[in-house]
N, C-alpha and C positions, 0 to 999 in steps of 0.2 A: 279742117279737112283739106287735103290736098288736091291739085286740079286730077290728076291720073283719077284719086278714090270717089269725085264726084264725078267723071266721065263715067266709070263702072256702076255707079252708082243708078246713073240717068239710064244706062244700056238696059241695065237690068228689070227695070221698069217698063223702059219703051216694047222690050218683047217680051214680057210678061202679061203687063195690062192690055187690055182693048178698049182702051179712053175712047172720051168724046171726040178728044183735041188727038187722036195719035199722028195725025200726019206733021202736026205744029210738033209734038213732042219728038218725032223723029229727023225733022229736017236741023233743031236744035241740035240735036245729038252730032249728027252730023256736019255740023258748023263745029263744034267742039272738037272734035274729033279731028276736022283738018283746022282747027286753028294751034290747036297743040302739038300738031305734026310740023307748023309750022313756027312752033316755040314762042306763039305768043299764047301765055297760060294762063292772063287773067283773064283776057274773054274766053278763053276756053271754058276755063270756070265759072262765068257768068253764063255761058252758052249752055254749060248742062246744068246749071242750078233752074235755067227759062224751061228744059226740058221736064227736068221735074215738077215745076208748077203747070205742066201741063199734063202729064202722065199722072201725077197724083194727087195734085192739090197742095196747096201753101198749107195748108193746116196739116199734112201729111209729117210724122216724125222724123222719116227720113229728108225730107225739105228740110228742115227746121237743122238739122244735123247738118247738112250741108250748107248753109248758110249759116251757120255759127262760128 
């Protein structure tokens, strides 16, 4: 998966669910989000793969997708 399809990925999560962790899952996102703006995209990508193990849990399919 590519950095763009896991930032969408994490977005749609972050305002979807009402997690435990949303604010952790949101400031992720938005670490992503400006690190990919600023064309560094592998943390981007580590930044929204963290958003998702907070928005829906590692054992989550979409997690698992996006870290594959």
């Amino acid at each position: 998966m590519n950095t763009q399809c896991a930032i969408n990925l994490a977005r749609k999560h972050v305002f979807a669910n009402q997690a435990q962790d949303a604010s952790s899952a949101y400031l992720c996102l938005a670490d992503a989000i400006a690190q990919s703006n600023a064309g560094d995209l592998a943390n981007a990508k580590a930044r929204a793969i963290k958003s998702l193990a907070y928005s829906v849990g590692v054992f989550h399919p979409d997690y698992k997708r996006a870290t594959a």
